[in-house]
C-alpha positions, 0 to 999 in steps of 0.5 A, a space after each residue: 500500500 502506498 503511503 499517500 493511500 495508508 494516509 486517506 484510510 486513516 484520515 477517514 477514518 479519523 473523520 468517522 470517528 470525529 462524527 460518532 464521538 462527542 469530542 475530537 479524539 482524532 485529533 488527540 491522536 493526531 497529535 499524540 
């Protein structure tokens, strides 16, 4: 799998997540 692709999977996701849950935890582990 090439990068750029494992990249957009985790990015979406990240935006599922961020739409299920009521505080942005994609964004904690983005950050972690």
């Amino acid at each position: 799998m090439r990068p750029n692709a494992e990249l957009l999977a985790w990015w979406l996701a990240d935006l599922v997540l961020a739409q299920s849950l009521p505080w942005p935890l994609p964004l904690l582990m983005a950050e972690a």
